[in-house]
C-alpha positions in Angstrom: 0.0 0.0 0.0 1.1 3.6 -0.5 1.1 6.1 2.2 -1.3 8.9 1.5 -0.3 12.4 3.3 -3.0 13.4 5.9 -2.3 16.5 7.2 -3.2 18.9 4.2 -6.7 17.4 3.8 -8.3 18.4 7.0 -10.3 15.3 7.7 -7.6 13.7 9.8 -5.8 16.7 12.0 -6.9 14.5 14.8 -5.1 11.3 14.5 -2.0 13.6 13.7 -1.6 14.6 17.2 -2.8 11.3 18.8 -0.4 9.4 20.6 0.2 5.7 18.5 -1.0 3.9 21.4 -4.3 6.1 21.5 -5.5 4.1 18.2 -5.7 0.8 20.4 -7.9 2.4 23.1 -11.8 4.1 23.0 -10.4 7.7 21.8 -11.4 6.9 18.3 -14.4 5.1 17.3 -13.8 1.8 14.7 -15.7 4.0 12.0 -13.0 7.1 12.4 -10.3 4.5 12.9 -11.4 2.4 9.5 -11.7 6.1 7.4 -8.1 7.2 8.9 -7.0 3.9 7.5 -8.7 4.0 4.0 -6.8 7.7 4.1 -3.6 5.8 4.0 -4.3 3.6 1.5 -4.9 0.6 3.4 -8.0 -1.6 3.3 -9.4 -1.5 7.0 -11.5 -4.8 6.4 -8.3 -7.1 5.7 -6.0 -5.6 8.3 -8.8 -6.1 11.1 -9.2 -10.0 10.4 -5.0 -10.2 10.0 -4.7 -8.6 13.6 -8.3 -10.8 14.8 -5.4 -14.0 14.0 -2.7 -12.4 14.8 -4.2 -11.9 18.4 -5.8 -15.3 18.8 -3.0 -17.0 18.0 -1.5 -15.1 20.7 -4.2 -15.3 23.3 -3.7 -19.0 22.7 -0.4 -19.3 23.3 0.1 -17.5 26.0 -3.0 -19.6 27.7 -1.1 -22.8 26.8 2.0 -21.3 28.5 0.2 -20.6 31.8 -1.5 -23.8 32.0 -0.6 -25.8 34.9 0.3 -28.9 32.1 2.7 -26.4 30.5 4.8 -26.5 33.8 7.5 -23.7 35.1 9.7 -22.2 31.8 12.7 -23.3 31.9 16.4 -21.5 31.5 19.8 -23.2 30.6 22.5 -21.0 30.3 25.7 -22.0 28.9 28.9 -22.0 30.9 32.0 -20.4 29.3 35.2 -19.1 29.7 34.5 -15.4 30.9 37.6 -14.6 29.6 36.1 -15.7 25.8 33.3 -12.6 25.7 30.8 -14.2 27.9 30.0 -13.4 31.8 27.6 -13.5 33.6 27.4 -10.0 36.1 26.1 -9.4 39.5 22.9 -7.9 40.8 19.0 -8.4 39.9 19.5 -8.0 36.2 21.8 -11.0 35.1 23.9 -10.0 31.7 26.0 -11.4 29.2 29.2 -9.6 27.9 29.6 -10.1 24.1 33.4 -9.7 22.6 33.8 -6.9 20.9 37.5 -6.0 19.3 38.7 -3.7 21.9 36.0 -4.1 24.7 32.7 -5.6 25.2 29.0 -6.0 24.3 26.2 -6.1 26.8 23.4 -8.1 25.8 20.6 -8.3 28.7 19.4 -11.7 29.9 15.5 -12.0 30.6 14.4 -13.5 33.5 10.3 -13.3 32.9 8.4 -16.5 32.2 6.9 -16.7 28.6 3.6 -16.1 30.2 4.4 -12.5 29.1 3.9 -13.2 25.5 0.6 -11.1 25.2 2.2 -8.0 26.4 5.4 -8.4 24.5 3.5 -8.7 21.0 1.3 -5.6 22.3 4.5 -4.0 22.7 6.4 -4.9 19.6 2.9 -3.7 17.6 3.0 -0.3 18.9 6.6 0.5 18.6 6.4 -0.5 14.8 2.9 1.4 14.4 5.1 4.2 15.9 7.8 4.4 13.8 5.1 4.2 10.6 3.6 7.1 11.3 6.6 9.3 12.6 8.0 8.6 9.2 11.3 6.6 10.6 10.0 3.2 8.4 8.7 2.9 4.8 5.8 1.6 3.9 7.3 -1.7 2.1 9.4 -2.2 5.9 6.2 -1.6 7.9 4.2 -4.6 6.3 7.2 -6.8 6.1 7.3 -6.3 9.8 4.2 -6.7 10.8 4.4 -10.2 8.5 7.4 -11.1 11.2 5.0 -10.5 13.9 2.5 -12.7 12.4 5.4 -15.5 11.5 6.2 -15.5 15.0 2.6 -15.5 16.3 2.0 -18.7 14.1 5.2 -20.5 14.3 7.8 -18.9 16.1 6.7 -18.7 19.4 6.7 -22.0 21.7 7.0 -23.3 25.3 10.7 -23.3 24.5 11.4 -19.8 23.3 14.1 -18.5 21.7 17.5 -19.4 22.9 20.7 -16.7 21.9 23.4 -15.6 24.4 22.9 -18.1 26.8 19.6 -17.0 27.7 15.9 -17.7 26.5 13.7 -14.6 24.9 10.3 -14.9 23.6 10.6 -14.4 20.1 13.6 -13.9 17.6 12.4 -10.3 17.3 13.0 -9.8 21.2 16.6 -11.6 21.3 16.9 -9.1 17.5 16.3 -6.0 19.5 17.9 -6.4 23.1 21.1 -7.6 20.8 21.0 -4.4 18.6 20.1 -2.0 21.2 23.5 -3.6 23.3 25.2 -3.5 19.9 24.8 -0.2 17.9 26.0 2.7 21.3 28.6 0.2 22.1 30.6 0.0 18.8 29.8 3.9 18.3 31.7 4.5 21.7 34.3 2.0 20.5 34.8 3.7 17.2 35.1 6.9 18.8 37.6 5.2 21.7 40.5 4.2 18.7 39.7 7.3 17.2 41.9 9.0 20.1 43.9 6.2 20.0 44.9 7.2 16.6 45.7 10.4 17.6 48.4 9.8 19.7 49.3 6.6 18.1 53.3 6.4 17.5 53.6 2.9 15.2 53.0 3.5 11.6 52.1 -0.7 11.3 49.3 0.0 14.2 48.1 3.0 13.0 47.3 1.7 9.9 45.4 -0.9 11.3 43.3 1.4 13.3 42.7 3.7 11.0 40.5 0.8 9.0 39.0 -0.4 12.3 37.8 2.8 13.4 36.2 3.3 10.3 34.6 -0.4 10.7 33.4 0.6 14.3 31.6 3.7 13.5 29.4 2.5 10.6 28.7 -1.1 12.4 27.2 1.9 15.1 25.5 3.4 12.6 24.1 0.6 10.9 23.0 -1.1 13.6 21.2 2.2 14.7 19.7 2.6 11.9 18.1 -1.2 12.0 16.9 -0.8 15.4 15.1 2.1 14.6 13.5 0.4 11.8 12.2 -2.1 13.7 10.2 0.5 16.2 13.3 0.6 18.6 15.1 3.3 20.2 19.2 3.6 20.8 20.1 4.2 24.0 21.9 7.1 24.9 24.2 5.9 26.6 26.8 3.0 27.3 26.9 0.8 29.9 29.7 1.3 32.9 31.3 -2.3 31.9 31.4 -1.3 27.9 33.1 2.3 29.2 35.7 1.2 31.5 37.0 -1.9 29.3 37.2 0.6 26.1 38.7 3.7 28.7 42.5 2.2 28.7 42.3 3.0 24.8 42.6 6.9 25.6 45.3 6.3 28.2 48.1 8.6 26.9 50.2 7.4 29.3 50.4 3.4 27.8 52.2 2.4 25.2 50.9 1.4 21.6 51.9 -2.0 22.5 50.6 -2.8 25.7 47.4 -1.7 24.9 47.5 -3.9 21.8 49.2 -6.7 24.4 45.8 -6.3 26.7 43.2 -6.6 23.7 45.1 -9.6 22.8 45.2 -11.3 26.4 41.4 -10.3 27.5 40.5 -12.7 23.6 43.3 -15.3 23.5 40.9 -17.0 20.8 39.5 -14.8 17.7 37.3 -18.0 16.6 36.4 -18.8 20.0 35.5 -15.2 20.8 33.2 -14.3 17.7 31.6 -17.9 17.7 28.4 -16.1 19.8 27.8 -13.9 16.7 28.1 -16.1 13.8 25.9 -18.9 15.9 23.3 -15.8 16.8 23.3 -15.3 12.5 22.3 -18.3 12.0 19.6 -19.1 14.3 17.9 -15.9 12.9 15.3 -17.0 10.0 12.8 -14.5 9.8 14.3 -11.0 9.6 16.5 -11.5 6.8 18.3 -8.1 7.2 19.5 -8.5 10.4 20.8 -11.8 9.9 23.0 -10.7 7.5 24.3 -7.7 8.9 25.1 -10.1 11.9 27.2 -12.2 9.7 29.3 -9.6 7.8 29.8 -7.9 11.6 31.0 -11.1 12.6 33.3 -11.5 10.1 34.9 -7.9 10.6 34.9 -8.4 14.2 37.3 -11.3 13.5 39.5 -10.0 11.0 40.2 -7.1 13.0 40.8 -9.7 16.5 43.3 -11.8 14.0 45.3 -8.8 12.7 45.8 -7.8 16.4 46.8 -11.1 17.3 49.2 -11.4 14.5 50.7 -7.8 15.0 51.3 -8.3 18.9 53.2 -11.3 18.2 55.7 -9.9 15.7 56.0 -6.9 17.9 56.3 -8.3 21.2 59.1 -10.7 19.7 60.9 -7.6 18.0 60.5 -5.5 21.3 62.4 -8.5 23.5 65.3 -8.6 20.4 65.7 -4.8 21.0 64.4 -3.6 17.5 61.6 -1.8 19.1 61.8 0.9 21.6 60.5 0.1 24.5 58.6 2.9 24.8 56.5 2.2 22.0 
């Protein structure tokens, strides 16, 4: 359908200054609701019995899941090396750190049953019927959205959930959005953390390297934003404490180029083992196609750019202990 502009006609002034969520409640009645709609260009009639399915489907679910039969949701969480990109934090909220080049990744852990399905979907809905009419989406990304929703209603959604991280979500589109809402300020603030590396950087061989990494850093930030907002989300503001202080020793004037190389390379002794998270996250995602393969190509920079430290710390630290770098450096 094609978007139809409804502010210069004058019939619809007063959905333009409705909140999103106010279509959902008794502010408007169905009939101004189905003529707003028909304004757009949609068809009223069709989109009612899609989100009548859509919200059975739901209801039923989400009975099923608080049935005594269906029994407690469960939550296995994988043990591993902390020192490979994954811990677990202290405190109420439980988290798992995700490797990240030069720091790390925070990707929050649920702990609500899946009883919560109902809400979640309500939830999901508005953000995307939010971003629709603020103009953030296009038309052809709303409906292919809302198609997700309905995929996940139908098939996506069971007792088991959707396992990523080490933790269970409710739907792929909930582990999607927690990962790229930890993802998109944490590479911005890690692109802009080599950035003043570079600037006092005093090895031409690292310099060059971080002159194509920051580069890679920023724009993962920025592409990642951009998704998120597509999908009806919102970037934080701000970074979390843990991504700050493991990316602060990148400013550190007072640290050589080499040792901070040397302390990327010992906090990820293992690129493969360190990146593994992202390119199993990839390919456990099947129905939004576009994150899934931003995921995979992130993966793969976040690797090469692990390896090439590995493999520059090496021949430096052995050139530094035969003399042939100044030890200042």
């Amino acid at each position: 359908m094609s978007r139809k502009a409804s502010k210069n006609n004058g019939r619809f002034g007063k959905f333009d200054e409705l909140p999103a969520e106010d279509l959902l409640s008794d502010a408007c009645s169905a009939e101004q609701i189905a003529e707003y709609l028909r304004g757009l260009g949609g068809e009223p009639e069709e989109m009612d019995a899609r989100a009548r399915a859509l919200g059975a489907e739901i209801a039923r679910r989400a009975s099923l899941m608080r049935s005594p039969e269906a029994g407690p949701a469960s939550e296995k969480v994988s043990e591993r090396d902390p020192t490979q990109g994954i811990v677990e934090s202290d405190g109420k909220l439980s988290e798992h750190l995700l490797a990240s080049p030069f720091g790390q990744v925070t990707v929050s852990r649920r702990k609500e049953g899946l009883s919560e399905e109902f809400m979640k979907k309500d939830f999901e809905f508005r953000q995307l019927l939010r971003a629709y009419r603020s103009g953030i989406i296009s038309d052809q990304t709303f409906e292919s959205e809302m198609k997700n929703l309905e995929m996940g209603a139908a098939n996506g959604i069971t007792e088991a959930g959707f396992k990523a991280f080490g933790t269970t979500y409710t739907s792929e589109r909930e582990a999607v959005i927690k990962f790229l809402e930890a993802v998109a300020p944490a590479e911005t603030a890690g692109g802009e953390a080599v950035s003043q590396w570079l600037k006092t950087c005093k090895l031409d061989c690292i310099k060059g390297g971080l002159k194509m990494v920051v580069e890679r850093e920023s724009y993962h930030g920025r592409a990642f934003a951009q998704r998120l907002m597509e999908l009806g989300g919102t970037v934080p503001q701000n970074v979390s404490p843990q991504i700050r202080e493991s990316i602060d020793y990148l400013c550190d004037t007072g640290m050589s180029d080499l040792a901070k190389l040397q302390k990327s390379v010992m906090r990820y002794p293992n690129p493969e083992e360190t990146i593994r998270p992202l390119f199993e996250f990839a390919d456990l995602i099947k129905e939004d196609q576009q994150t899934k393969e931003m995921v995979k190509l992130f993966a793969q920079d976040e690797l090469s750019t692990l390896k090439w430290q590995h493999s520059l710390c090496t021949v430096l630290t052995e050139m530094q202990k035969n003399g042939q770098l100044d030890a200042a450096a």
